[in-house]
C-alpha positions as CSV (number, residue, x, y, z in Angstrom):
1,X,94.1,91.3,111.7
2,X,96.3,92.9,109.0
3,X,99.6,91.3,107.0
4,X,102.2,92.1,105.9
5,X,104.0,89.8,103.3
6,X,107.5,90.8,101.5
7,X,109.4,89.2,98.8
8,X,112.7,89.7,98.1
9,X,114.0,86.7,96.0
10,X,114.7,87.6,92.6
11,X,113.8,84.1,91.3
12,X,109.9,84.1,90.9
13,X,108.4,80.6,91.3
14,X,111.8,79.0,91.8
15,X,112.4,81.0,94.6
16,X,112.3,78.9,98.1
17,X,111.5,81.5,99.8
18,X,108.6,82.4,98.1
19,X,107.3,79.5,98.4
20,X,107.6,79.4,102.4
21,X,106.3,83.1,102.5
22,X,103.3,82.1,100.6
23,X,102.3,78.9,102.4
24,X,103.2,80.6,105.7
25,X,100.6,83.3,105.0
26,X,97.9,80.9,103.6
27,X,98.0,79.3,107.4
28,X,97.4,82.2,109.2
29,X,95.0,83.2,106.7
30,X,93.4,79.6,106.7
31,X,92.7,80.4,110.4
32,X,92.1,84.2,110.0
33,X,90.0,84.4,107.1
34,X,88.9,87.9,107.4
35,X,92.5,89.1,107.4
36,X,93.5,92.1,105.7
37,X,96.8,91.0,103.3
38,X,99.1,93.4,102.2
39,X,101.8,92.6,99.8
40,X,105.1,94.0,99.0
41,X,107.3,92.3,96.0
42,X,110.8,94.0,96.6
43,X,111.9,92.8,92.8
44,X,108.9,93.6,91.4
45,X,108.8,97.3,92.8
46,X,112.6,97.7,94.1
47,X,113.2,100.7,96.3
48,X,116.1,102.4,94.9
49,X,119.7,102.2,96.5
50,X,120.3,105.0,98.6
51,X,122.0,108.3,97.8
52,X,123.0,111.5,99.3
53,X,120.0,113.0,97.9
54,X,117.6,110.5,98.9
55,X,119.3,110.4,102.9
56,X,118.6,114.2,102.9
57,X,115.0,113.7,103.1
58,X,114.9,113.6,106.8
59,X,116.2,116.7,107.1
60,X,114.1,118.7,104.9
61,X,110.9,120.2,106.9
62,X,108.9,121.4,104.3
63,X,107.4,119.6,101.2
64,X,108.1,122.1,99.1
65,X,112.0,122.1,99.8
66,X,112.1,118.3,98.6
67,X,113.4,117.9,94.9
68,X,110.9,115.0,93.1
69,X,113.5,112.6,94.3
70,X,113.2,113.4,97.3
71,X,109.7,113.9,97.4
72,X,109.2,110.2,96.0
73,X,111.8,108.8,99.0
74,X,109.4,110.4,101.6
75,X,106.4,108.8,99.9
76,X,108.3,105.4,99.7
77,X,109.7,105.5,103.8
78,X,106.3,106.5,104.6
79,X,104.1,103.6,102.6
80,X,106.9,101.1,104.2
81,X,106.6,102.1,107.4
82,X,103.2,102.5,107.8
83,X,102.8,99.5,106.1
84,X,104.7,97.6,108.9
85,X,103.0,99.7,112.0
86,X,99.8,98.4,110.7
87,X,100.0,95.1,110.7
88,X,100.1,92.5,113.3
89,X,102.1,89.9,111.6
90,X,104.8,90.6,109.4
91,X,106.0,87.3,106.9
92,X,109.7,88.5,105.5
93,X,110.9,86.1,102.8
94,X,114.7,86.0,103.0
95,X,117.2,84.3,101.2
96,X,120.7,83.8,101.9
97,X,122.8,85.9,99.2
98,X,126.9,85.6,100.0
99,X,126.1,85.1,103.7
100,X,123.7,87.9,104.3
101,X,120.2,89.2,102.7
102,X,119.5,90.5,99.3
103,X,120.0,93.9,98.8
104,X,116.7,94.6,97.6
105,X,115.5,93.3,101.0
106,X,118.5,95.7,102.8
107,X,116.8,98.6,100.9
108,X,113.8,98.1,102.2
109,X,115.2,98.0,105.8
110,X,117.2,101.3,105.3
111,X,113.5,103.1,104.8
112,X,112.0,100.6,107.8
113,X,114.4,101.7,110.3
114,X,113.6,105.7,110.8
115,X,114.4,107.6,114.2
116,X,111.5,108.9,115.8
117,X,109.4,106.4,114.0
118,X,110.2,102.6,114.7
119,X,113.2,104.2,117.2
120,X,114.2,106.5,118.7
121,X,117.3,107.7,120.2
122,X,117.5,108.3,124.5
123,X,120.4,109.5,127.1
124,X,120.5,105.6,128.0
125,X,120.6,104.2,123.8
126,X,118.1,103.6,121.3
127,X,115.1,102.0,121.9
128,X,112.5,100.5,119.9
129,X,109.6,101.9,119.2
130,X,107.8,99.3,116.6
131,X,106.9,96.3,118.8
132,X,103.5,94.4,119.4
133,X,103.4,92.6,116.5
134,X,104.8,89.2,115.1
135,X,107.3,88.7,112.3
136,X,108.2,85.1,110.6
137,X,111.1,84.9,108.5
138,X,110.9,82.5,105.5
139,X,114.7,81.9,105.7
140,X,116.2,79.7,102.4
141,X,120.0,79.4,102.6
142,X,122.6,76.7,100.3
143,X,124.7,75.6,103.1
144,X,123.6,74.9,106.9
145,X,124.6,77.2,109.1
146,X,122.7,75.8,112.4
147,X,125.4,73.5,112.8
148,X,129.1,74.8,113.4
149,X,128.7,77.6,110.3
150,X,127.0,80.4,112.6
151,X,130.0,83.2,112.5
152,X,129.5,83.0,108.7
153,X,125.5,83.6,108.9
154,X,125.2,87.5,108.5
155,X,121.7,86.5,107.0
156,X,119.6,85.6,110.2
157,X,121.4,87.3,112.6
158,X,120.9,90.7,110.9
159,X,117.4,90.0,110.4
160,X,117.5,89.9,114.4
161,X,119.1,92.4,115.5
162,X,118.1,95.0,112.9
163,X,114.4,93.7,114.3
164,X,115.5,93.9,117.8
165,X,116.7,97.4,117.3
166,X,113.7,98.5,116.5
167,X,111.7,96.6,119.0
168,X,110.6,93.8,117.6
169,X,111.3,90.7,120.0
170,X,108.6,87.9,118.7
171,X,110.1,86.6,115.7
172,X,110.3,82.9,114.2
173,X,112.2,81.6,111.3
174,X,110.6,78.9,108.8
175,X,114.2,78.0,107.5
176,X,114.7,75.7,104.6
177,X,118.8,75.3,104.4
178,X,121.5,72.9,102.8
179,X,119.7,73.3,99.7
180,X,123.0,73.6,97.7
181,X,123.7,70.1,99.4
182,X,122.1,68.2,96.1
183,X,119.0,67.2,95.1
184,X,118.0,64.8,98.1
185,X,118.9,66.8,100.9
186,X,117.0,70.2,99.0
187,X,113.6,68.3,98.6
188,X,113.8,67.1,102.1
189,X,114.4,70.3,103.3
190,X,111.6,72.4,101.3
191,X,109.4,69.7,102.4
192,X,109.8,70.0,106.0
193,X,110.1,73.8,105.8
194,X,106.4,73.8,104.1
195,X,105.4,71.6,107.0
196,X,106.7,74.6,109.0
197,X,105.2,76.6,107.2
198,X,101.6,75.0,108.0
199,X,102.2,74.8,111.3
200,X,103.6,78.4,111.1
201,X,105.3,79.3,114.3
202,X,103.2,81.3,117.0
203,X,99.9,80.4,115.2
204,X,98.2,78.2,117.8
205,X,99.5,80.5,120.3
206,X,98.3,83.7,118.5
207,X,94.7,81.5,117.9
């Protein structure tokens, strides 16, 4: 078995979802202990923000038509997405930034999602091409947005459908939320998103 976990929080050990990313992989790894880990820290090592040089890549051919920007972009798509097709469970840690994810973590999507790779493009619509495997979504948001809010989550829904698109239908969310809601009502919800965590969704199903 091979993971894959991603951070994307800029906040280090304060981050929530880094928390739930880490204790989600420590169950599956407490029950898979020969599994391969792979780690990707989008703030540590942040893909750049795209450019019109950078989105030419694709349509250069030949190595040695790339400029060294260009050449580093193809390296970068290519670790990223072979770094996905590899494994069989995929642990995203996402938090909620202005209703939607942080742009480190959108970067890294922009070089997940490549045509002909994880999709391609048919006379019926895309379809996905990078399913089979199982993603869990540390989710940490400041407001609750399970109850009444959902039209203002662009955060979880994205992660879907961007998944989806590319064919990825078994996905679970360890959500911690309302942790803006004050002290109380943030330690109560860490602590029974860590007990999510444990349990960590699919794993007795996957076992």
């Amino acid at each position: 078995m091979k993971i894959l976990q991603i951070d994307s929080s800029p906040l280090g050990d304060a981050s929530v979802s880094r928390q739930l990313t880490k204790a989600t992989v420590e169950a599956w790894r407490a029950r898979y202990p020969q599994a391969e880990l792979v780690y990707r820290d989008l703030v540590a090592d942040a893909p750049e923000h795209l450019t019109a040089e950078r989105l030419a890549v694709i349509k250069f051919g030949k190595d040695s038509e790339l400029t060294p920007v260009q050449a580093e972009e193809r390296a970068l798509i290519d670790a990223i997405v072979g770094e996905f097709l590899s494994a069989d469970v995929v642990v995203i840690g996402a938090p909620m930034y202005n209703f939607a994810v942080p742009t480190q973590l959108k970067a890294w999507i922009d070089r997940l999602a490549q045509a002909g790779r994880t999709f391609r493009y048919t006379e019926t619509g895309p379809v996905g091409l990078a399913g089979g495997r199982k993603v869990i979504v540390a989710s940490s948001r400041g407001g609750i947005y399970t109850a009444g809010l959902e039209a203002l989550d662009h955060q979880e829904a994205y992660l879907r459908t961007i998944l989806g698109f590319i064919g990825v239908t078994d996905i679970d969310f360890v959500r911690a939320e309302g942790l803006g809601y004050g002290p109380e009502h943030r330690d109560r919800a860490v602590a029974e998103a860590h007990q999510q965590a444990k349990a960590s969704p699919g794993l007795a199903v996957a076992a």
